[in-house]
TORDRENZA-710136 format. One record per residue: residue number from 1; residue in three letters; x, y, z of N, C-alpha, C, O in turn. Coordinates in Angstrom, 2 decimals. Each point is the difference from the previous one (the first is absolute). Layout:
<pts>
+------+------+---------+---------+---------+---------+---------+---------+---------+---------+---------+---------+---------+---------+
| resi | resn |     nxx |     nyy |     nzz |    caxx |    cayy |    cazz |     cxx |     cyy |     czz |     oxx |     oyy |     ozz |
+------+------+---------+---------+---------+---------+---------+---------+---------+---------+---------+---------+---------+---------+
|  NUM |  ALA |       X |       Y |       Z |       X |       Y |       Z |       X |       Y |       Z |       X |       Y |       Z |
...
+------+------+---------+---------+---------+---------+---------+---------+---------+---------+---------+---------+---------+---------+
</pts>
This chain:
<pts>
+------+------+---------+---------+---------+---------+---------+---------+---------+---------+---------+---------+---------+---------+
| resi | resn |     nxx |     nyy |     nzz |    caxx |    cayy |    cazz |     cxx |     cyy |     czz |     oxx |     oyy |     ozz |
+------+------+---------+---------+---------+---------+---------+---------+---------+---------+---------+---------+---------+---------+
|    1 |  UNK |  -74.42 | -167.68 |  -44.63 |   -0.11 |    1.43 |   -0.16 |    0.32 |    0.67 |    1.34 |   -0.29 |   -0.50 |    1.08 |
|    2 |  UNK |    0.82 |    1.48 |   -1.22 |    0.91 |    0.80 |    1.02 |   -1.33 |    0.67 |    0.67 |   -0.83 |    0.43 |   -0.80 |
|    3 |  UNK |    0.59 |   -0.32 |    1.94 |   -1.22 |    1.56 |    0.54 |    0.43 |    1.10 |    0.00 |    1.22 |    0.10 |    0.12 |
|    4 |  UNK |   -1.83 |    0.82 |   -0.21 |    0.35 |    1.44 |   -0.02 |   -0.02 |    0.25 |    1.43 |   -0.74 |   -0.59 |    0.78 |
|    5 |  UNK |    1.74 |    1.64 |   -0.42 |    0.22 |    0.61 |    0.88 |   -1.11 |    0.85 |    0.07 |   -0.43 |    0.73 |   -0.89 |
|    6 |  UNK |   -0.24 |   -0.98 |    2.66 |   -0.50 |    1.33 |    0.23 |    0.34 |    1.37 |   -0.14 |    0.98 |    0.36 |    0.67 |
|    7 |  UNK |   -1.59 |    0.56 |   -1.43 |    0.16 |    1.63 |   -0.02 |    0.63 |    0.67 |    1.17 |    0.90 |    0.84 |    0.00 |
|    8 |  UNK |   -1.75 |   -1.55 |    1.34 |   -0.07 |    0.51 |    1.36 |    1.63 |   -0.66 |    0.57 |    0.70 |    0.11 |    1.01 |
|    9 |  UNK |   -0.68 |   -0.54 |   -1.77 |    1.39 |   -0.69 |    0.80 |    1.41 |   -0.07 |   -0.28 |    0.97 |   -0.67 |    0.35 |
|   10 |  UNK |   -1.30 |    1.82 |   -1.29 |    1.16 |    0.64 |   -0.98 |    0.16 |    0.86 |    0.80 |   -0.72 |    0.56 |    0.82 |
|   11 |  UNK |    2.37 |   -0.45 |   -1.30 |    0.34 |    1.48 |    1.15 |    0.53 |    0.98 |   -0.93 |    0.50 |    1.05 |    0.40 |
|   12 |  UNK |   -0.64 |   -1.44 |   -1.99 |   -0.07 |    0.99 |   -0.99 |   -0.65 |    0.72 |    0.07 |    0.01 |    1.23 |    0.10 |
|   13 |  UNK |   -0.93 |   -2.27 |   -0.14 |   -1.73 |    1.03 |   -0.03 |   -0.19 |    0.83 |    1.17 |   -0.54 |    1.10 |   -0.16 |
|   14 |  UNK |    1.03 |   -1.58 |    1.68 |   -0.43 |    0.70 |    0.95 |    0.78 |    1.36 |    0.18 |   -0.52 |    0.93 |    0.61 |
|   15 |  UNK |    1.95 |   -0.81 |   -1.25 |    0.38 |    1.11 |   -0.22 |   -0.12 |    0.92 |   -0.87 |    0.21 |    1.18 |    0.29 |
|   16 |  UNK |   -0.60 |   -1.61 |   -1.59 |   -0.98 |    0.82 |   -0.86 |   -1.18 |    0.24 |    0.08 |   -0.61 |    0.51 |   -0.94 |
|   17 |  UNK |    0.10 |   -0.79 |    1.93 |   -1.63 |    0.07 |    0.47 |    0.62 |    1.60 |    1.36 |   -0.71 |    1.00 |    0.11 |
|   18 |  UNK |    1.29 |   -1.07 |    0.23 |    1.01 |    0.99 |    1.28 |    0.10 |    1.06 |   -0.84 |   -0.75 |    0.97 |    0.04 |
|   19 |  UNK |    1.79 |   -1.15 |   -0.92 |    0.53 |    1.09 |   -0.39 |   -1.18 |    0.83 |   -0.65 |   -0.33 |    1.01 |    0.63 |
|   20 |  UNK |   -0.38 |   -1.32 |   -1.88 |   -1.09 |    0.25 |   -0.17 |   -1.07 |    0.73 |    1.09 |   -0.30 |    1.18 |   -0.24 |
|   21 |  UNK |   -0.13 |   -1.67 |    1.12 |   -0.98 |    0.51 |    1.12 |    1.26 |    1.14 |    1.03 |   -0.30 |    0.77 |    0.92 |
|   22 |  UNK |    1.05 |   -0.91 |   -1.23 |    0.75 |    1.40 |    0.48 |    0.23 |    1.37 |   -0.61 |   -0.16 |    1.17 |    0.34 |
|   23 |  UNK |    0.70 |   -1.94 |   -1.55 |   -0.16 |    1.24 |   -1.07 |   -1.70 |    0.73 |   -0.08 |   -0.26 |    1.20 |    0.10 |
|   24 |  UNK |   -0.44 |   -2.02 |   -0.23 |   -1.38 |    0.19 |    0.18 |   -0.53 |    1.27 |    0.98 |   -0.46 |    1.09 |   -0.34 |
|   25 |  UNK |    0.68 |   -1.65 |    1.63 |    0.19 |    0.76 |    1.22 |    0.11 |    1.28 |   -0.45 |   -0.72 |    0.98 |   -0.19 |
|   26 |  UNK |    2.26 |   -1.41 |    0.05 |    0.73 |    1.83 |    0.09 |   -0.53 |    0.64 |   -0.94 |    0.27 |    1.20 |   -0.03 |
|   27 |  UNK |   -0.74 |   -1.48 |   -0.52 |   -0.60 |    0.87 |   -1.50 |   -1.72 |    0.79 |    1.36 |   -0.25 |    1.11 |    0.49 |
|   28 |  UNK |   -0.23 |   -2.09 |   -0.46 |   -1.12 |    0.22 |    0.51 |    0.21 |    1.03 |    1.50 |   -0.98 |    0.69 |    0.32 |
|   29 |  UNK |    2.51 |   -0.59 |    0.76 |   -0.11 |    0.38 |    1.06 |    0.91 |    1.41 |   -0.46 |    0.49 |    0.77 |    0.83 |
|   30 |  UNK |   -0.34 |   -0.56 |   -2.65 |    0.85 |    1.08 |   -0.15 |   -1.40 |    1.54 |    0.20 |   -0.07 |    1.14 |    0.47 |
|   31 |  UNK |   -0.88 |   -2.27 |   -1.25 |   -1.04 |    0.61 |   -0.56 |   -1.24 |    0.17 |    1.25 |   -1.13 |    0.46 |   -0.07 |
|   32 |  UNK |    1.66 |   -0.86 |    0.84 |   -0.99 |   -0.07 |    1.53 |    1.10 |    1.02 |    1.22 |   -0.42 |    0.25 |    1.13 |
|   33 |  UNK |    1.52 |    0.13 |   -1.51 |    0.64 |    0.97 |    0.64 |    0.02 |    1.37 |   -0.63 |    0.16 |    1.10 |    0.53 |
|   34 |  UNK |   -0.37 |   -1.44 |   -1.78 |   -0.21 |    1.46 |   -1.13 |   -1.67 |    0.92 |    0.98 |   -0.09 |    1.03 |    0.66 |
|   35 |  UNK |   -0.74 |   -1.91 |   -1.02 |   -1.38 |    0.04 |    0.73 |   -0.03 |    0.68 |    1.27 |   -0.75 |    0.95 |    0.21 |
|   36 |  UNK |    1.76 |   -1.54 |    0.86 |    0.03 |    0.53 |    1.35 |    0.48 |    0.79 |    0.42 |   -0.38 |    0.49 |    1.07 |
|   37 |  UNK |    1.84 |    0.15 |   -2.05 |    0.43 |    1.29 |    0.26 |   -0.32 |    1.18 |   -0.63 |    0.49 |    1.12 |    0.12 |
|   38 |  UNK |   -1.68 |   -1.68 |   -1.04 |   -0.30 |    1.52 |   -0.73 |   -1.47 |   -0.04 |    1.03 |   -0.39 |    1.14 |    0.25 |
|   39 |  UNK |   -0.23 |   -1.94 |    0.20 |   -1.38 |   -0.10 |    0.96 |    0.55 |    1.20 |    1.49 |   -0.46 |    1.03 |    0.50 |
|   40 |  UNK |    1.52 |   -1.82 |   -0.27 |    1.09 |   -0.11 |    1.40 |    0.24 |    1.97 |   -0.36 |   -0.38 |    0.71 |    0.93 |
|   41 |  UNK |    0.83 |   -0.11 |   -1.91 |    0.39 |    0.98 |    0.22 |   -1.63 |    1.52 |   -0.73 |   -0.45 |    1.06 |    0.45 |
|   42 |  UNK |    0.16 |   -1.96 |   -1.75 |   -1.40 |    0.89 |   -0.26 |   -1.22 |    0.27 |    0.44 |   -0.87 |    0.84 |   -0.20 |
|   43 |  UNK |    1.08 |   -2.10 |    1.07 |   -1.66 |   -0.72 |    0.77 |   -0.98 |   -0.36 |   -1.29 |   -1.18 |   -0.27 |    0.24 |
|   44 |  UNK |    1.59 |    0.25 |   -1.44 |   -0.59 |   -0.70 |   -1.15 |    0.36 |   -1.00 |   -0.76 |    1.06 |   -0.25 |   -0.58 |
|   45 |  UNK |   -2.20 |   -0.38 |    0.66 |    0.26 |   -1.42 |   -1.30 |    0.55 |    0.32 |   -1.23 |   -0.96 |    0.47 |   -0.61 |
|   46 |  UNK |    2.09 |   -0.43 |   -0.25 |    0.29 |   -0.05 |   -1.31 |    0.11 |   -0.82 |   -0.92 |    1.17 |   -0.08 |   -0.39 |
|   47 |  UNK |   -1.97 |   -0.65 |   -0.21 |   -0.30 |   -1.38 |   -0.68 |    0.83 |    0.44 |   -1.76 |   -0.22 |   -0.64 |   -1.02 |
|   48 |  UNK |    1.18 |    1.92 |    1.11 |    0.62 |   -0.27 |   -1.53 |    1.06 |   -0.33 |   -0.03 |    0.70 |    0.14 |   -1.00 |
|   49 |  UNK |   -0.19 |   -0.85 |    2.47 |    1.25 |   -1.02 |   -0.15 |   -0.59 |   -1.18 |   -0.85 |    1.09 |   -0.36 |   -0.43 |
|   50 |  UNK |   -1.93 |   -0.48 |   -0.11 |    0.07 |   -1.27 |   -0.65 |    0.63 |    0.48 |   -1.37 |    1.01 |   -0.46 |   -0.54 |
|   51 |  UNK |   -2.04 |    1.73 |   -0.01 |    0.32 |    0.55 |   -0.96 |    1.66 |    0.33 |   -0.42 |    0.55 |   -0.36 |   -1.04 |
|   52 |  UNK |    0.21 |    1.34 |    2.41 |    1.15 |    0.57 |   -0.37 |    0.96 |   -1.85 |    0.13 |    1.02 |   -0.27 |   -0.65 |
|   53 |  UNK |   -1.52 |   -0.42 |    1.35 |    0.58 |   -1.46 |    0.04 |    0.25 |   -0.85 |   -1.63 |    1.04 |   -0.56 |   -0.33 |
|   54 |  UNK |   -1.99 |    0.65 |   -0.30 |   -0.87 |   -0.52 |   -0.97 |    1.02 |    0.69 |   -0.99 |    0.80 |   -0.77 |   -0.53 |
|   55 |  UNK |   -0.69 |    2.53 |    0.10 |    0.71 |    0.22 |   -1.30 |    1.22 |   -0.36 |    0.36 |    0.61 |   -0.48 |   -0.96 |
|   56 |  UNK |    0.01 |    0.52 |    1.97 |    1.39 |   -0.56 |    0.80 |    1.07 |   -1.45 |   -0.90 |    1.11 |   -0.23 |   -0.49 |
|   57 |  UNK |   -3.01 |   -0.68 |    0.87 |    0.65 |   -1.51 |   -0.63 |   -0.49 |    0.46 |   -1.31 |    0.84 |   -0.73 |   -0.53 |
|   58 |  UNK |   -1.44 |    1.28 |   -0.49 |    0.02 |    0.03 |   -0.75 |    0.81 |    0.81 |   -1.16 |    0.15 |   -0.09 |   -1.22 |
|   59 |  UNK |    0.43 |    1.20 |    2.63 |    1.92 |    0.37 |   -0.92 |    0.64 |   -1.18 |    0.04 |    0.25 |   -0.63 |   -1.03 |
|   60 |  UNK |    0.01 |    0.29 |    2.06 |    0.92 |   -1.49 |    0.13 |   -0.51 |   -0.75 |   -1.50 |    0.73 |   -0.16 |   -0.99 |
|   61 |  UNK |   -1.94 |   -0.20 |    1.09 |   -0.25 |   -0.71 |   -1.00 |    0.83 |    0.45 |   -1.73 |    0.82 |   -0.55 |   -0.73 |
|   62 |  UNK |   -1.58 |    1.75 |    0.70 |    0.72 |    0.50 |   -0.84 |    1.56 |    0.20 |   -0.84 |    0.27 |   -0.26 |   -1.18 |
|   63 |  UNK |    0.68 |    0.86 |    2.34 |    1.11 |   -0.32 |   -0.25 |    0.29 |   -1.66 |   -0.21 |    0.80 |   -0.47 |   -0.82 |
|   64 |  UNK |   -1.38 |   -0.04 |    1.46 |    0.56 |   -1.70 |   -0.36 |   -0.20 |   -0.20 |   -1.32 |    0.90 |   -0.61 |   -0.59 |
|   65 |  UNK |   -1.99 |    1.03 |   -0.13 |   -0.58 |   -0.43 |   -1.19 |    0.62 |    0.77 |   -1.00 |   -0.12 |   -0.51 |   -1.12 |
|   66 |  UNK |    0.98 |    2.00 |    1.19 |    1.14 |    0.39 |   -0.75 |    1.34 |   -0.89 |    0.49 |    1.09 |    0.43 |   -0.38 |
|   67 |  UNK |   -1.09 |   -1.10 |    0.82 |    1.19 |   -0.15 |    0.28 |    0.41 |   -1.76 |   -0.70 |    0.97 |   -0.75 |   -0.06 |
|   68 |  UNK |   -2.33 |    0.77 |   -0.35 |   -0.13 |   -1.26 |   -0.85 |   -0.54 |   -1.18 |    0.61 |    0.51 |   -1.09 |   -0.24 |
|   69 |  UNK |   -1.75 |    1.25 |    1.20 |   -0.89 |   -1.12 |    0.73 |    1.04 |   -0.89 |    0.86 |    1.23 |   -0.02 |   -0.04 |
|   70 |  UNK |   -2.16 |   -0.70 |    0.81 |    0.56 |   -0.92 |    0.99 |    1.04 |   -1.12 |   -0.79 |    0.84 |   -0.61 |    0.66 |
|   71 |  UNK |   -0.99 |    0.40 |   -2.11 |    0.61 |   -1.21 |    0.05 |    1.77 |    0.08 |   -1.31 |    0.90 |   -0.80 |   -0.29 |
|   72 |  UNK |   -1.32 |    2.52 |   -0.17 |    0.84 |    0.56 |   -0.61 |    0.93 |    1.12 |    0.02 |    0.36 |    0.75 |   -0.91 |
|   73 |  UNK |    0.05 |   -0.80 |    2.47 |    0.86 |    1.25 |    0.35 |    1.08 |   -0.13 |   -0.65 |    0.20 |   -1.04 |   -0.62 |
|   74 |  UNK |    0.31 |    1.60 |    0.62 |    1.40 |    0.33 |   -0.52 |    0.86 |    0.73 |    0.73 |    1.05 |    0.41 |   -0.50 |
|   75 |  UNK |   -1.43 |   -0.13 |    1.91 |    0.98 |    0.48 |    1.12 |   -0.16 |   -0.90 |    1.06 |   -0.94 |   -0.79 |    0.10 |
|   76 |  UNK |    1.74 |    0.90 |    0.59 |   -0.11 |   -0.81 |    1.44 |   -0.79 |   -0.01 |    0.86 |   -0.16 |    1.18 |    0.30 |
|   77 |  UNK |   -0.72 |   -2.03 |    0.56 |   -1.37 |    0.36 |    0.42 |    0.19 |    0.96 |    1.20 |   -0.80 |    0.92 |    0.09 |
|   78 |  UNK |    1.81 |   -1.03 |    0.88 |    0.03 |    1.35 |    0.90 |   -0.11 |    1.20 |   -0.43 |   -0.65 |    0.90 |    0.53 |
|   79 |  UNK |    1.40 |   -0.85 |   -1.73 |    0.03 |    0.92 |   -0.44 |   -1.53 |    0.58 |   -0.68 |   -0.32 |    1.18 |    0.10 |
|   80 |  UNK |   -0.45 |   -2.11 |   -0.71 |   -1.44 |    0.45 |   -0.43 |   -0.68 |   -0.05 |    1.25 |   -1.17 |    0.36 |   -0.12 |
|   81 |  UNK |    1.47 |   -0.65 |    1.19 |   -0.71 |    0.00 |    1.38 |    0.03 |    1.53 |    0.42 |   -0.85 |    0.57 |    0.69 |
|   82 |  UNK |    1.86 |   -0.08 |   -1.17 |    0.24 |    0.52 |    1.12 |   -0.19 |    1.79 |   -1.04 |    0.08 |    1.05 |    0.64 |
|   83 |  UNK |   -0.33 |   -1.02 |   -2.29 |   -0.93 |    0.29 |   -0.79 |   -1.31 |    0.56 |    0.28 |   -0.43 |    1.11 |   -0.33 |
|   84 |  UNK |   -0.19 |   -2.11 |    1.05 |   -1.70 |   -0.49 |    0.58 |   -0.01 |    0.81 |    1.02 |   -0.61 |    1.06 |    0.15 |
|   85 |  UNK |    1.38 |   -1.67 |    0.60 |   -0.33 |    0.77 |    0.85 |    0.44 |    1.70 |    0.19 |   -1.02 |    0.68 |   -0.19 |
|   86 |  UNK |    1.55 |   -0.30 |    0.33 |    0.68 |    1.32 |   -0.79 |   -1.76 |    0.92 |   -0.90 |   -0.57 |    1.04 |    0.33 |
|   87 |  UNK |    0.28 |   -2.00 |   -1.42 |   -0.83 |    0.57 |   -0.84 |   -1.51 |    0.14 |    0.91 |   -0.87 |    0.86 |   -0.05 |
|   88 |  UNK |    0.97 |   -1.93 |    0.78 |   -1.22 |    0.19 |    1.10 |   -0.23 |    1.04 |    0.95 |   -0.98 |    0.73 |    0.13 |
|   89 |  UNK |    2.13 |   -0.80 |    0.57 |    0.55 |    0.88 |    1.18 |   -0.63 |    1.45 |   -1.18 |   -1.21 |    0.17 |    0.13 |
|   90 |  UNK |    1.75 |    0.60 |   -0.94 |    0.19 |    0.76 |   -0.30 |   -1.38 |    0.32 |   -0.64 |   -0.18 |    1.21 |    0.13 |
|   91 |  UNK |   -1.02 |   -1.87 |   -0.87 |   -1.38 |    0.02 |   -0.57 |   -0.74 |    0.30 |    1.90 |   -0.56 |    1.02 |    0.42 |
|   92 |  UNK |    0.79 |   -2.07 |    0.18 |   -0.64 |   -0.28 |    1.29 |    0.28 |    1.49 |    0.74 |   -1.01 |    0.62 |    0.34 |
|   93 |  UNK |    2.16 |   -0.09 |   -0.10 |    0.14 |    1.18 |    0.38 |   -0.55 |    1.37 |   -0.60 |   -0.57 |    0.87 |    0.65 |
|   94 |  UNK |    0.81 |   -0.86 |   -1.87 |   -0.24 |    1.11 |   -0.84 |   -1.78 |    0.66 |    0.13 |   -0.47 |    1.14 |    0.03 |
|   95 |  UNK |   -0.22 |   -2.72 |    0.04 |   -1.39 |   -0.34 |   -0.06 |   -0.33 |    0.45 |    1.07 |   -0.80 |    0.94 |   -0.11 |
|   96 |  UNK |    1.25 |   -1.38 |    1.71 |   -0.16 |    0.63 |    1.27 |   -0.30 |    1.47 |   -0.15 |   -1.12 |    0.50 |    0.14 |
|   97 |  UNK |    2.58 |    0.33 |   -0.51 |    0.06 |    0.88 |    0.40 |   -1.21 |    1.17 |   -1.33 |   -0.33 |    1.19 |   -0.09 |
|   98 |  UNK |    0.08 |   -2.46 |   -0.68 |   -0.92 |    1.31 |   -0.85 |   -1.66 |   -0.40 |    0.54 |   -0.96 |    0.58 |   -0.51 |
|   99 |  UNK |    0.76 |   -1.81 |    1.77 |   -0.68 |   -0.14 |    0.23 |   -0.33 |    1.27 |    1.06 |   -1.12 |    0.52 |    0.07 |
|  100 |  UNK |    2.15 |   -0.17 |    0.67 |   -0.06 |    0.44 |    0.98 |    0.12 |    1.48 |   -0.05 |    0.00 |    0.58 |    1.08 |
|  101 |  UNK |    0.12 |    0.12 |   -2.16 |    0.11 |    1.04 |   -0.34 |   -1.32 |    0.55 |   -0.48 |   -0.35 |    1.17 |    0.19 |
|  102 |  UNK |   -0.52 |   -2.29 |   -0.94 |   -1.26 |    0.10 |   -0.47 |   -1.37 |   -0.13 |    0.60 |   -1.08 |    0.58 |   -0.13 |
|  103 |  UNK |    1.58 |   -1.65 |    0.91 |   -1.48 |   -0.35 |    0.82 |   -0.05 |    0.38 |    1.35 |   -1.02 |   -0.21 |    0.66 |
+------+------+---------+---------+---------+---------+---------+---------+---------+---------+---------+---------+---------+---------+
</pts>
């Protein structure tokens, strides 16, 4: 019987373990610069970025799921990428500015 290769000693794994904890990151240092320039310029904490973050992926989500779920598109995936994002950008913004008009 053959042994299994260590996990740790894969360099599959160690680059999908990378890419992963980067993407990770940037998600986390988008949302930790959002924080510092509205602190940086209001002198206040605004904690309804998770929120305006939150309906964001959940346009994204959305359009994906008209567009016929992850495993049944029927267009090209840049092209539904780029859908998502578009539909995000535009919920995520809209949301800002009626945040900011209101509160």
């Amino acid at each position: 019987m053959k042994p299994r290769p260590d996990p740790f000693l894969d360099f599959t794994f160690f680059f999908n373990e990378v890419v992963n904890g980067l993407s990770l990151g940037s998600v986390y240092a988008l949302i930790a610069l959002g924080y510092s320039m509205v602190y940086g310029i209001l002198k206040l904490l605004n904690f309804a970025h998770g929120e305006i973050f939150m309906f964001g992926a959940f346009a994204a989500f959305g359009v994906l799921d008209l567009l016929g779920g992850p495993g049944g598109l029927g267009i090209p995936v840049a092209l539904a990428l780029l859908l998502m994002f578009v539909a995000s950008m535009a919920v995520s913004g809209f949301l800002g500015i009626v945040v900011e008009r209101f509160a």
